[in-house]
Structure formats: structure tokens, C-alpha cells
TIBAVO-611175 format. One record per atom (N, C-alpha, C, CB): x negated, y negated, z negated; residue in three letters. Coordinates in steps of 0.001 Angstrom, whole numbers, padded with zeros to 6 digits, always signed. Glycine has a CB too. Example, Ala and Ser with C-alpha at 12.3 -4.5 7.8 and 13.67 -1.06 7.14 Angstrom:
-013190+005690-007800ALA-012300+004500-007800ALA-013200+003300-007800ALA-011308+004473-009046ALA-012850+002250-007080SER-013670+001060-007140SER-012900-000030-007870SER-014084+000598-005725SER
//
This chain:
+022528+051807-043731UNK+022589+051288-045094UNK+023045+049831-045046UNK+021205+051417-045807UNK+023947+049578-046185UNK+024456+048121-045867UNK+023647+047151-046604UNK+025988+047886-046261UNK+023469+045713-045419UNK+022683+044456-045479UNK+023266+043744-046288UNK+022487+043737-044323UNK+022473+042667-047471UNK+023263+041606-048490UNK+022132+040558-047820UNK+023288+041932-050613UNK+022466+039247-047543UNK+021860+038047-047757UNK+021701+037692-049428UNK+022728+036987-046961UNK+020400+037385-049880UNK+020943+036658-050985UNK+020164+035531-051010UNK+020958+037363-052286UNK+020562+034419-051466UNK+019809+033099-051181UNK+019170+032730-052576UNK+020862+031832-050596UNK+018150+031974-052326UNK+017173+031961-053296UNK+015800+032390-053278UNK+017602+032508-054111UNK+014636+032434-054671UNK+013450+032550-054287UNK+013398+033693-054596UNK+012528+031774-054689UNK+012538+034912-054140UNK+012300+036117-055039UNK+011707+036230-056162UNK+011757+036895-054542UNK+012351+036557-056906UNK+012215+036879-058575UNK+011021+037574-059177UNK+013345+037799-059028UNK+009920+036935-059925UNK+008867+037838-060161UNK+009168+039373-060233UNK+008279+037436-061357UNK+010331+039387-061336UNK+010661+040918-061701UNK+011410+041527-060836UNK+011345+041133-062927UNK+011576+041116-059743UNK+012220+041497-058618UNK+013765+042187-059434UNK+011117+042659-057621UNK+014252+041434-059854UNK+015596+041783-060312UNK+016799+040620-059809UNK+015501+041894-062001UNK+017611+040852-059223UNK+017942+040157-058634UNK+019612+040486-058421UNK+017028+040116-057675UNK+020672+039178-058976UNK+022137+039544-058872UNK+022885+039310-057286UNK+022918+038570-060030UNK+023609+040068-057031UNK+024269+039928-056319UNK+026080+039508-056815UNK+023879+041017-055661UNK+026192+038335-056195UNK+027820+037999-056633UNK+028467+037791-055664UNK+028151+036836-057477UNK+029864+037333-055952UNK+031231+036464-055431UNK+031502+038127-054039UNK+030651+034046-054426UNK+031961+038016-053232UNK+032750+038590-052417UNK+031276+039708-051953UNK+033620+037398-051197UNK+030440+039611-051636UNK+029198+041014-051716UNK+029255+041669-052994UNK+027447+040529-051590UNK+029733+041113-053907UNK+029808+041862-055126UNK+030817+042872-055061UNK+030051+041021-056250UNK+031904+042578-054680UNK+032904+042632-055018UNK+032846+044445-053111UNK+033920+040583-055183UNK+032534+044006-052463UNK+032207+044832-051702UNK+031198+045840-051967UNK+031994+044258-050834UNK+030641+045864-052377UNK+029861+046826-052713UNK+030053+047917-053516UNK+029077+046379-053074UNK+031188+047484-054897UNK+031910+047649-056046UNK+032755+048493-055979UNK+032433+046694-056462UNK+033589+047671-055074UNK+035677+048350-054680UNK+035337+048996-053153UNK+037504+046451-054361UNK+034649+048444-052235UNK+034895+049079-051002UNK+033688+050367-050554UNK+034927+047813-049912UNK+032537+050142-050916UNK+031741+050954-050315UNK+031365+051707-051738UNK+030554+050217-049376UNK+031837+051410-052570UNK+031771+052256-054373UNK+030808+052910-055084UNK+032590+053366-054563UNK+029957+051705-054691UNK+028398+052303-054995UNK+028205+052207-056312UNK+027141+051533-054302UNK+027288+052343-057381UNK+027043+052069-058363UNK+025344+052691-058918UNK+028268+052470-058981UNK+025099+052470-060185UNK+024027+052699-060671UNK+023170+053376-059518UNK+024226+053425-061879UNK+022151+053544-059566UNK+021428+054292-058511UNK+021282+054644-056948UNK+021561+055095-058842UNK+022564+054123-057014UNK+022571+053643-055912UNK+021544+052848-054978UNK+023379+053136-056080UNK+021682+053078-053474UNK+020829+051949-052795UNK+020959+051481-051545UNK+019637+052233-052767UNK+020780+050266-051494UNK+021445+049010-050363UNK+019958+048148-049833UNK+022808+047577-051430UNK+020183+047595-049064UNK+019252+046600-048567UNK+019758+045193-048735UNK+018956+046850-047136UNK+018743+044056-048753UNK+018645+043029-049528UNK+017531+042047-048848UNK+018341+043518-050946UNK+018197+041171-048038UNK+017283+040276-047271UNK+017470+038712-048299UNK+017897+040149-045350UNK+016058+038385-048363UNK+015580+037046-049479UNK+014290+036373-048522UNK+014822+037754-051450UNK+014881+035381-048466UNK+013468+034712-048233UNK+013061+035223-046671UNK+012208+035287-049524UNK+014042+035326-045790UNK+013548+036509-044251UNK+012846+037178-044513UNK+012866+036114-042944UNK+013526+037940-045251UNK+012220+039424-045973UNK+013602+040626-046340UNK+010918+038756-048293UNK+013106+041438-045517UNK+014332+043061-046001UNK+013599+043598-046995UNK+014635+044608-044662UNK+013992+043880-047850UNK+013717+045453-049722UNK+014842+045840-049309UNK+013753+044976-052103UNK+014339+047266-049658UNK+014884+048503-050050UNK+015307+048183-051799UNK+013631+049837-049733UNK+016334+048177-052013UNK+017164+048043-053672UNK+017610+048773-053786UNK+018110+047197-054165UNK+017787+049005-055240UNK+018598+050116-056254UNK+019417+049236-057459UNK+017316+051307-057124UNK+020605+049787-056971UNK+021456+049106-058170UNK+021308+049544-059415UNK+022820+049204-058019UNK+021127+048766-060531UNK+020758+048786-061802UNK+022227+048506-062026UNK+019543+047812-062361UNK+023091+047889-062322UNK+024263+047646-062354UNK+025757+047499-061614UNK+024013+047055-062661UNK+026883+047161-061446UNK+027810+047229-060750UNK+028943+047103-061237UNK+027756+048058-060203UNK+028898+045945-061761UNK+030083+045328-062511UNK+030980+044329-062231UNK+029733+044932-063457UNK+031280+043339-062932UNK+031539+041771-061958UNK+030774+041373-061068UNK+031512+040528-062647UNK+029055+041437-061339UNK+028405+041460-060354UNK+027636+042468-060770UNK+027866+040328-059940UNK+026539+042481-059661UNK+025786+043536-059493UNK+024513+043135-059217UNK+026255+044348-058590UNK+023832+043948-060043UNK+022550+043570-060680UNK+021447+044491-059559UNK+022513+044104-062578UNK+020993+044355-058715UNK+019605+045264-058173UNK+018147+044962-058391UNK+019585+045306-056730UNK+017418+046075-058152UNK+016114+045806-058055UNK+015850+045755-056849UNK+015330+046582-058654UNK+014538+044846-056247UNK+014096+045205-055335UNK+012982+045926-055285UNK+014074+044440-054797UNK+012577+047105-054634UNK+011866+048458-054648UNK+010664+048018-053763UNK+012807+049842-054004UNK+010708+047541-052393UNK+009823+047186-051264UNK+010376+046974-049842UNK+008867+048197-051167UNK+009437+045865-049699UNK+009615+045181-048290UNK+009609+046193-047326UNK+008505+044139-047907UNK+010627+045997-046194UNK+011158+046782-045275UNK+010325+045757-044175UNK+012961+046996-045285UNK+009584+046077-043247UNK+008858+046039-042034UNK+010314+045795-041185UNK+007812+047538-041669UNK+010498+044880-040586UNK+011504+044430-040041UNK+011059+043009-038431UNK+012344+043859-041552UNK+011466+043717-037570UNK+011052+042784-036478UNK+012139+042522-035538UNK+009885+043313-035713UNK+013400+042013-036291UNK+014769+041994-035530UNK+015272+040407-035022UNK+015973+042660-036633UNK+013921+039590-035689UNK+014468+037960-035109UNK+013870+037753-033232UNK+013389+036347-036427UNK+014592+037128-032975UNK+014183+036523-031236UNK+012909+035781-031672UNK+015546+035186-030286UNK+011675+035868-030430UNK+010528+034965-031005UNK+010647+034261-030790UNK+009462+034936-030915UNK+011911+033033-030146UNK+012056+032039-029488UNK+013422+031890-030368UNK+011966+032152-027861UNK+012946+030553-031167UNK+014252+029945-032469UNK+014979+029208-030911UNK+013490+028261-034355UNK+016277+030003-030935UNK+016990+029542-029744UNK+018233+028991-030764UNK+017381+030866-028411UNK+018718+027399-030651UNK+019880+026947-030661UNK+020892+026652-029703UNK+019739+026196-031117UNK+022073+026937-029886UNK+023221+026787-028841UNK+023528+025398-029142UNK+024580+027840-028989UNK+023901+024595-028225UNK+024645+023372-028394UNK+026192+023741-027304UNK+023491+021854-027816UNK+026953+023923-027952UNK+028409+024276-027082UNK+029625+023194-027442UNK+029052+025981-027561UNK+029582+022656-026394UNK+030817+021873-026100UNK+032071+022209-026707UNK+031059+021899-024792UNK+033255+021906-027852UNK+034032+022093-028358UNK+034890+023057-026997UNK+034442+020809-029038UNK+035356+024333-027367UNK+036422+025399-026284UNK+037663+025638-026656UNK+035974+026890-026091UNK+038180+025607-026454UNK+040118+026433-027022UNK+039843+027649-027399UNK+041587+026762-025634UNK+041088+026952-028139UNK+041064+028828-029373UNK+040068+029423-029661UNK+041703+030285-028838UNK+039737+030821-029991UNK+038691+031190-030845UNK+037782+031009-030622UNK+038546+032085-031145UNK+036996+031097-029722UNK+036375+030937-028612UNK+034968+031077-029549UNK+036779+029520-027657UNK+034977+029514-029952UNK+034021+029722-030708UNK+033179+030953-031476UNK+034383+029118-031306UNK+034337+031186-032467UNK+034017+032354-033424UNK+033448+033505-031891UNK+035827+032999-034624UNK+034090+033445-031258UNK+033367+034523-030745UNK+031751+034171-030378UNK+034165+034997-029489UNK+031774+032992-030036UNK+030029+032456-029324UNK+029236+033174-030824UNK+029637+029909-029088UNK+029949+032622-032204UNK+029122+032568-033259UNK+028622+034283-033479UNK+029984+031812-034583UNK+029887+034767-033644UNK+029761+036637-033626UNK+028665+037083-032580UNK+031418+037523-033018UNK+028831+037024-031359UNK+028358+037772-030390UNK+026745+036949-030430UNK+029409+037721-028889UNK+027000+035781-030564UNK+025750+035033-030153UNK+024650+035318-031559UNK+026180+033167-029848UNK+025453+035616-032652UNK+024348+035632-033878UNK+023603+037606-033442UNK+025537+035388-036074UNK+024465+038119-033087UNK+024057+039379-032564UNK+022884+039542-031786UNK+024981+039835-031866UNK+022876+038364-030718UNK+021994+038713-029591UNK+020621+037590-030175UNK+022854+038317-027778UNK+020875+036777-031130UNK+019782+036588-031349UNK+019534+034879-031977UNK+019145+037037-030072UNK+020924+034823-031625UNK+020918+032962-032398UNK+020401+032464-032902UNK+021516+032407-033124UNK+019909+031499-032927UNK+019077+030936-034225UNK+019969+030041-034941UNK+017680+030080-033849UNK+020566+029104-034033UNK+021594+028480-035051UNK+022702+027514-033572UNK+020469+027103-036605UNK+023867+027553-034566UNK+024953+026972-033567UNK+025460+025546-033682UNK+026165+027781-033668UNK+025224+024834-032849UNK+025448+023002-032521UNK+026459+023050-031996UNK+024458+022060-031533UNK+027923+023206-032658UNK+029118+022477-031707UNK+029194+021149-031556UNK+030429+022718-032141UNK+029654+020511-030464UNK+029538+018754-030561UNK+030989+018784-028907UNK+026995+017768-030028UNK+031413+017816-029560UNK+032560+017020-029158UNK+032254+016548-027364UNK+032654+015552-030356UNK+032299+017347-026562UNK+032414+017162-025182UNK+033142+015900-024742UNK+033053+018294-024641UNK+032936+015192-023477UNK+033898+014191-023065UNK+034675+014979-022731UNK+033641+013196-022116UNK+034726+016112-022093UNK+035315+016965-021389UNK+036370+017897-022271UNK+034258+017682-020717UNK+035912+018113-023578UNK+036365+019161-024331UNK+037872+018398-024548UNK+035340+019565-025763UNK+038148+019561-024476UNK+040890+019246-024604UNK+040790+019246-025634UNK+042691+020721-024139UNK+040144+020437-026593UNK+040599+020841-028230UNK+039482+019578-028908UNK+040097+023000-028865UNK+040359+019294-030179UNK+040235+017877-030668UNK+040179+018709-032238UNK+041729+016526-030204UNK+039240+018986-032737UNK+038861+019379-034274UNK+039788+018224-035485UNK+036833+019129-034450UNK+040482+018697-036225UNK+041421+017892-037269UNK+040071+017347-038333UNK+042853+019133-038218UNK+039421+016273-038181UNK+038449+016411-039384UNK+038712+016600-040622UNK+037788+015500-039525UNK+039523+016626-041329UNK+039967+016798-042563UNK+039694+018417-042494UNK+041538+016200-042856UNK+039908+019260-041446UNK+040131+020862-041224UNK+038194+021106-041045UNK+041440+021368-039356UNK+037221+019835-040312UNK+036563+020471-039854UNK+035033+021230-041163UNK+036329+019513-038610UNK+035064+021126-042341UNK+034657+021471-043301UNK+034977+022882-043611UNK+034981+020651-044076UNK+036242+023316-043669UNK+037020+024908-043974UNK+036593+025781-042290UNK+039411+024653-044266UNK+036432+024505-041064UNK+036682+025867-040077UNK+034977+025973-039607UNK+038058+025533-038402UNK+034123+025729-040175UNK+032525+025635-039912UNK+032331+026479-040844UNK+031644+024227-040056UNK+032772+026312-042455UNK+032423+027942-043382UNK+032920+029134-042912UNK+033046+028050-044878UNK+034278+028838-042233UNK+034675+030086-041261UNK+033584+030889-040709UNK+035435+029615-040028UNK+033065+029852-039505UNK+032257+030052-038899UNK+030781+030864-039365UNK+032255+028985-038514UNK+030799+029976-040261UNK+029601+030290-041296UNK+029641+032132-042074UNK+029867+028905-042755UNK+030890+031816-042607UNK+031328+033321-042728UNK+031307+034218-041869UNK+032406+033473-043013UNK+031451+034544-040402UNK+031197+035501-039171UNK+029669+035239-038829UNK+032258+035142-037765UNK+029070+034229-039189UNK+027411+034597-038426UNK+027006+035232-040019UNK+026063+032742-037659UNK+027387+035211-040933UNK+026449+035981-042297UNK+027296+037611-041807UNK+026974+035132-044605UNK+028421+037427-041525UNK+028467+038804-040941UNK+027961+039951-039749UNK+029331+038761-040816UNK+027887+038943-039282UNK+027395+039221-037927UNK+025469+039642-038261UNK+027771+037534-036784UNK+024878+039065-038830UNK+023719+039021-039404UNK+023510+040410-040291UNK+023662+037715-040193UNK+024254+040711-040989UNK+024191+042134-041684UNK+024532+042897-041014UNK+024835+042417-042751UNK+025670+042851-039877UNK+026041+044111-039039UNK+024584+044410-037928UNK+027710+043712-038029UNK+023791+043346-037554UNK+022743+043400-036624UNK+021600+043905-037006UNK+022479+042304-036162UNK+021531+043903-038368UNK+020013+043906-039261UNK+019117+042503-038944UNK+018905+045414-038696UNK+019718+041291-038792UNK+019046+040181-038769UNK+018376+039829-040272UNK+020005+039144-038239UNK+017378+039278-040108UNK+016899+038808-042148UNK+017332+037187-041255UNK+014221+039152-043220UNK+017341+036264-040720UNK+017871+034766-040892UNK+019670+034923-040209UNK+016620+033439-039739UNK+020003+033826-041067UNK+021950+034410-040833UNK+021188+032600-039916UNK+024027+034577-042991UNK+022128+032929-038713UNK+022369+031257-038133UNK+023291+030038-038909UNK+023174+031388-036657UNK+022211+029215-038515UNK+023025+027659-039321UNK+024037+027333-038117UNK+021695+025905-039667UNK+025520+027056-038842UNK+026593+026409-038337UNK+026334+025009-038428UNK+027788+026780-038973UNK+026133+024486-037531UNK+026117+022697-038004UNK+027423+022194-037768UNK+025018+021594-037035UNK+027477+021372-038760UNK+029006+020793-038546UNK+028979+020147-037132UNK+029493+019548-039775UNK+030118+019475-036793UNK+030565+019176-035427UNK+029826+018012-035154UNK+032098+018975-035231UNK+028839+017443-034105UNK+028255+016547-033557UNK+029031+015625-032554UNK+027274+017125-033070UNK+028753+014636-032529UNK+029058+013894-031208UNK+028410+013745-030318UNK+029313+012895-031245UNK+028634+013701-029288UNK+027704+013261-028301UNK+026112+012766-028463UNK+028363+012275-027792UNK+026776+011559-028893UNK+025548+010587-029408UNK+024360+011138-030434UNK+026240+009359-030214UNK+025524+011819-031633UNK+024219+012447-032534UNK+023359+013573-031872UNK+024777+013150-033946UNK+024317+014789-031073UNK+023739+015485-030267UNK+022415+015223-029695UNK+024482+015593-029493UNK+022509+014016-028714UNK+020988+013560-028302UNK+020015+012431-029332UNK+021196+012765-026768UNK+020179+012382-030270UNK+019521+012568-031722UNK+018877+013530-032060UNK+020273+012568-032663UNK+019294+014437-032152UNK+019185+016032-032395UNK+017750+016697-031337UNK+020976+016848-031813UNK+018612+016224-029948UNK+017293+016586-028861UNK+015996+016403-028851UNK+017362+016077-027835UNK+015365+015195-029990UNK+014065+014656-029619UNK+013757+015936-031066UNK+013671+012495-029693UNK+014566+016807-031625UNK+013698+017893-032340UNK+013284+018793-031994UNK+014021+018371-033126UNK+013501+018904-030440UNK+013179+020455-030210UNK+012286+020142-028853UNK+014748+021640-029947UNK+011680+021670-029028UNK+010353+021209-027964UNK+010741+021700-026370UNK+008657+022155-028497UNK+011934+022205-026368UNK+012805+022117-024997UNK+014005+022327-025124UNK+012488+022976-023980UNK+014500+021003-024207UNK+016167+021320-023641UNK+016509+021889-022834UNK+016889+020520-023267UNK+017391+022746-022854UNK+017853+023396-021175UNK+019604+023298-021014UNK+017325+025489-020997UNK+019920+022770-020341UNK+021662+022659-019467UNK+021869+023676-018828UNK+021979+021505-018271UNK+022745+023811-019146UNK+023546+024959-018328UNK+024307+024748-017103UNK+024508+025516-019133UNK+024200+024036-015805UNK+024838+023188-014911UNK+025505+023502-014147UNK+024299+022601-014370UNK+026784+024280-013824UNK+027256+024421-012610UNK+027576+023830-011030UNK+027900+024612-012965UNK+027126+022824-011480UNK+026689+022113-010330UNK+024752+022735-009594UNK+026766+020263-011037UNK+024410+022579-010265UNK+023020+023442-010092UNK+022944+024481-009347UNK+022541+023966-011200UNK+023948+025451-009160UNK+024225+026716-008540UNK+025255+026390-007375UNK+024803+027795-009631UNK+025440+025205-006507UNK+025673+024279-005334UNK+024650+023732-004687UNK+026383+023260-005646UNK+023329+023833-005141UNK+022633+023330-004682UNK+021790+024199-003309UNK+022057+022905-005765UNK+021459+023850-002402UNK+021186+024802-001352UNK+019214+025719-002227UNK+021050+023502+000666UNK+018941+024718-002793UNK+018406+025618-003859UNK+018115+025570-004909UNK+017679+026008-003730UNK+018523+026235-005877UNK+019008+025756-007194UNK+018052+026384-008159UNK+020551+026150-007509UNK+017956+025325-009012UNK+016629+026245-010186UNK+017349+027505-011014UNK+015904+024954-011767UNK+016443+028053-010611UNK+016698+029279-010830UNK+016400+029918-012667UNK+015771+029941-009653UNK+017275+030130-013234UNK+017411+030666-014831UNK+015936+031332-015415UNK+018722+032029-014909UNK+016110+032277-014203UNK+014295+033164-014613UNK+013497+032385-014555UNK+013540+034341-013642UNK+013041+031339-013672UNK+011893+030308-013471UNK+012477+029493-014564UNK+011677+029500-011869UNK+013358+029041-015348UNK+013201+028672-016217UNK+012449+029084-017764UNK+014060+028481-016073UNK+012763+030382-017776UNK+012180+031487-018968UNK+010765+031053-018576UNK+012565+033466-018798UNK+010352+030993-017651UNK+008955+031778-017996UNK+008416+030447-017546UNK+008391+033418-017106UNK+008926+029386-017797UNK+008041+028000-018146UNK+008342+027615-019814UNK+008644+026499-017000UNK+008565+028694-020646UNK+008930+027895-021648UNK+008453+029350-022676UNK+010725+027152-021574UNK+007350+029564-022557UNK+006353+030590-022824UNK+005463+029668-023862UNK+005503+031206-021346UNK+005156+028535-024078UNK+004255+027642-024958UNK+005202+027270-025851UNK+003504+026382-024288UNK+006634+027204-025658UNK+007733+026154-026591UNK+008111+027316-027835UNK+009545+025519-025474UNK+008431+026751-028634UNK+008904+027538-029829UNK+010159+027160-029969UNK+008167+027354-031113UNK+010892+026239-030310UNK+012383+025741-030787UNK+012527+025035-028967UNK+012427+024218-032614UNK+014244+025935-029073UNK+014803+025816-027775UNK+016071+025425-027553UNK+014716+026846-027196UNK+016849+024144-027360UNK+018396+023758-027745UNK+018265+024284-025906UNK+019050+021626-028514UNK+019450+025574-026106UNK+020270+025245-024515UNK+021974+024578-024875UNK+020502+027171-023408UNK+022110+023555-024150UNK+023196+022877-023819UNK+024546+023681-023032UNK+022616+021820-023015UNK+025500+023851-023216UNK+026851+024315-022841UNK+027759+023340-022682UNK+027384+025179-023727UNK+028675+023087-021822UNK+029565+022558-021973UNK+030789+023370-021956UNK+029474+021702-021269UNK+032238+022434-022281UNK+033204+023433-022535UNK+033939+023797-021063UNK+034267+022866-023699UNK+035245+023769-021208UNK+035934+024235-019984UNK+035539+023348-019042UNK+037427+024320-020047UNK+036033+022275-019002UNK+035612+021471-018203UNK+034564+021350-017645UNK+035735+020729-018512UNK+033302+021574-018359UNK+032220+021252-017760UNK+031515+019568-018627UNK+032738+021187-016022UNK+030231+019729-018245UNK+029356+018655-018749UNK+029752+017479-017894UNK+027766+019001-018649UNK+030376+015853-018168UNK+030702+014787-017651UNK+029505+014483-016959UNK+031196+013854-018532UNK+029382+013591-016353UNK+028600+013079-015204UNK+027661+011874-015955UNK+029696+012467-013877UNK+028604+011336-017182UNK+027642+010602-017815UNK+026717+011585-018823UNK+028389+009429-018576UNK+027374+012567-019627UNK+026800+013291-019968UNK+025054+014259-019630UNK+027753+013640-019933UNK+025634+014129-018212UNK+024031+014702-017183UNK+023039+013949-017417UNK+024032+014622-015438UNK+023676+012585-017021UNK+022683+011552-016991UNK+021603+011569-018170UNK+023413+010256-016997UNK+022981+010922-019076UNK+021989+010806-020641UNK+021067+011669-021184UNK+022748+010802-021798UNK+021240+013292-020461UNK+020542+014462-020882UNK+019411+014392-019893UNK+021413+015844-020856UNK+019319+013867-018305UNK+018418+013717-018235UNK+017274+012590-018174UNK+018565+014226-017738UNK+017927+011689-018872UNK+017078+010744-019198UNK+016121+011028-020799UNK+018049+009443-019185UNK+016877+011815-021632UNK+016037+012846-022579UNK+014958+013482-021917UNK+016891+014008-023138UNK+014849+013919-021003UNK+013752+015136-020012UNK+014375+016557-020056UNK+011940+015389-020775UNK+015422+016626-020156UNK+016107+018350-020762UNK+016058+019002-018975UNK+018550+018281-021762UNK+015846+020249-019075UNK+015767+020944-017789UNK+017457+021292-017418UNK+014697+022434-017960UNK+017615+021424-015984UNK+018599+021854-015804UNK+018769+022607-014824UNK+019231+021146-015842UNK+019512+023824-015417UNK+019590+025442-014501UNK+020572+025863-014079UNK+019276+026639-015115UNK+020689+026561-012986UNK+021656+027410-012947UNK+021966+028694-013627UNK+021673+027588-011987UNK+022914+029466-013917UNK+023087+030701-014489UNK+023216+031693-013402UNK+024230+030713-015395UNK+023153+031221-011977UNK+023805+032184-011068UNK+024721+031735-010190UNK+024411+033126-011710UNK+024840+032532-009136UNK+026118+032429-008057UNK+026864+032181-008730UNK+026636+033473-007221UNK+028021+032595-009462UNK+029273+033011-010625UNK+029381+032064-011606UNK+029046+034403-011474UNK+030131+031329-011531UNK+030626+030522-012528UNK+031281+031241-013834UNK+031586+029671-011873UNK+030459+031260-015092UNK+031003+031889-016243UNK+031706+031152-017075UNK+030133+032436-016939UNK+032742+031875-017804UNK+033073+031228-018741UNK+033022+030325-020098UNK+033307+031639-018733UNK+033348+029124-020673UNK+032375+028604-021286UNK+031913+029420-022516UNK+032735+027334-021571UNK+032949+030491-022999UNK+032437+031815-024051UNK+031221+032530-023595UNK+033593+033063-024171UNK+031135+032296-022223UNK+030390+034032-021484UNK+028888+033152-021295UNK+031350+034928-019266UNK+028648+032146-021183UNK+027599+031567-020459UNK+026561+031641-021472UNK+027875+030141-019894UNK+026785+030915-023354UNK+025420+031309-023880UNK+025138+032705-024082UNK+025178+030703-025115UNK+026363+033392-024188UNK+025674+035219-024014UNK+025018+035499-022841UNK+026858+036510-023963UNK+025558+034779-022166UNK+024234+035420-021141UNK+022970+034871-020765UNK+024634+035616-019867UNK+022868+033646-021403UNK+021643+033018-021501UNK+020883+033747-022823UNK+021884+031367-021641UNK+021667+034066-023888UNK+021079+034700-024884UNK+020040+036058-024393UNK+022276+035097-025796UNK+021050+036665-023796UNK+020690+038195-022900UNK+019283+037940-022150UNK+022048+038626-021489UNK+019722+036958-021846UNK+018273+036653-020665UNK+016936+036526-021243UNK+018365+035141-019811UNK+017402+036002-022707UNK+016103+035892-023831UNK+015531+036631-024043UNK+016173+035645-024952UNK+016257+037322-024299UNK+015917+038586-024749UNK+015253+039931-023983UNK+016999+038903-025196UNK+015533+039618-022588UNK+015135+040518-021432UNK+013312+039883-021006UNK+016547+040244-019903UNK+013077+038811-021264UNK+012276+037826-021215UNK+011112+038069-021772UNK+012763+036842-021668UNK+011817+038103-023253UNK+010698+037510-024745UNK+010546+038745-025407UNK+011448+036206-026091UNK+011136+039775-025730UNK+011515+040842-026363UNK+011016+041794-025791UNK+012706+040991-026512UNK
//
């Protein structure tokens, strides 16, 4: 059955419109109407709805809360180093799938691709647009926050909010013994909000390390295998999930 985000408080009378482009899908593509029924996440809460209407917009009720246990128990944010080409969109797709909580791109020393700021407003709703998708295709009730593009500097601003950092280090996995990813999971069993750090192709700068560990942020290896900077929070995601889940 197909998922709607709708934002806002829930409605005493539990009547509740759906508009703009979900409207319009529901309407022309999946051609539902009166009596119809869809699901309807408000407030991180799934109902079961019945369309009362189906017009310009579309009018539902909500019927009852759907028992739903599809979020990660660990609010995991990505912080990823600006990547070439899509790259992104894919971290946002795949990564809102496996369990995202929300996505921190920020401006690498390292990172080649250079965001047009005038562009970077249109390509973050982009973004924004594939994790609300990605979120209904998963049965997620929270869609991940896109944060606009960070710098460095604000980045470790950002760090003193969360109750652990973790790096992703390829240098770490050179080490004759290197902290190991799993021994990381299972020291972070008390923490609730979790920024892991990515860098892009290049890799995290050397001043970059520093400054992160003068924050206190942990730093791990992912493994023998050097992944790609797309492949690395999926598989830190994966690991969450093998973990916590």
C-alpha cells in the first residue's frame, strides 16, 4: 500500500489534505479515489486512511495507527565529504533505506567537486526529494534531513551535538592493528545520536584528522578493502543495523 508523508499536527477530526505532487499521484497515477485506501505517516506515526475525496487535492481520513517499528534505534547522521557526480543522491537513496537519520554534506579540503552556491538551494531539495522517496518506498515514518552544505569549520560546530563521533579512516586499516569497526559498535551501546564522518575521494586531510581528533571523535577502520567514498556509509549503515536491529 502506498506511503504519503504529510507534515503537520494531527487533526482532531483526523481529516486531513493531501496536496501538490502526492496529490497529484495518487489521482492520475495510482487512480485511486473515494474509498479508497493509502497510508499516511504524521507526526512519526503510520494510519491506515480512506480517501474521502480526490480532486485537486485529496482529502483522507485517518482510520488508525499502524504499529510500525521501521526506524534504526540509533539516530545515525552521515557527514560525507562533497563526491563527483551523483554520488551523493545515491548515499541519500540507499542510505535513507538502510536507515539514515539525516545527511551532513560539508566541503572536504580534499573534495574536487566545488557546489555552485547560487545552485546549492535547488540541488539539496533534490536531495530532499529522493530521501522523502526513499522513505515511502522503505516504510520509514521519519524522511532524513538534508542539511545544506557545511564547511569544515561549521561541521565541527555541529560535532559538540552529538553524543558520538566516528571517522571513517583509511589510514586506520595500515595500522599493524587497527580499531576494529565491530569494537566500535558495541562501545556505543549508551549513545543515542551518532555523526559518522566520510570523506570524499580523496580522503580526510591530515589537518582535518587532527581537528577531529582534538573534538574526541573515534577513529575506525572499515576493513582490509578500501571502499568507495559512495560504498563506505552503506556499509557502515549495514553494520548498524546487523548490530542494533
Amino acid at each position: 500500500m502506498q506511503r504519503y508523508f504529510v507534515e503537520g499536527k494531527i487533526p482532531g477530526n483526523k481529516i486531513v489534505s493531501i496536496t501538490g505532487d502526492d496529490a497529484k499521484h495518487i489521482a492520475k497515477v495510482m487512480r485511486q479515489s473515494a474509498g479508497d485506501q493509502l497510508l499516511v505517516v504524521m507526526e512519526k506515526k503510520a494510519f491506515l486512511a480512506e480517501i474521502r475525496s480526490a480532486e485537486f487535492d485529496v482529502e483522507v481520513e485517518l482510520k488508525g495507527e499502524i504499529e510500525a517499528k521501521t526506524e534504526m534505534p540509533k539516530k545515525v547522521t552521515i557527514a560525507c565529504g562533497l563526491p563527483k557526480g551523483d554520488k551523493l543522491e545515491l548515499v541519500t537513496q540507499k542510505g535513507t533505506e538502510l536507515g539514515m537519520y539525516a545527511l551532513m554534506p560539508f566541503a572536504a579540503e580534499r573534495s574536487i567537486v566545488k557546489w555552485d552556491s547560487s545552485k546549492n538551494d535547488k540541488k539539496i531539495a533534490r536531495l530532499q526529494k529522493i530521501a522523502k522517496e526513499a522513505a515511502e518506498q522503505s516504510h520509514r515514518t521519519h524522511i532524513p534531513v538534508i542539511h545544506k552544505i557545511h564547511m569544515f569549520t561549521q561541521l565541527m560546530e555541529a560535532v559538540q551535538s552529538f553524543d558520538a563521533v566516528v571517522v571513517a579512516y583509511e589510514e586506520e586499516a595500515r595500522r599493524d592493528v587497527p580499531t576494529r569497526f565491530a569494537d566500535i559498535l558495541k562501545s556505543l551501546y549508551d549513545k543515542s545520536s551518532i555523526l559518522l564522518v566520510f570523506g570524499p575521494e580523496g580522503g580526510i586531510s591530515e589537518n582535518e584528522v587532527s581537528r577531529l581528533k582534538e573534538a574526541g571523535a573515534l577513529f575506525t577502520s572499515l576493513g582490509p578493502r578500501i571502499l568507495r567514498a559512495e560504498t563506505a556509509p552503506l556499509y557502515a549503515l549495514s553494520a548498524f543495523s546487523y548490530e542494533y536491529e
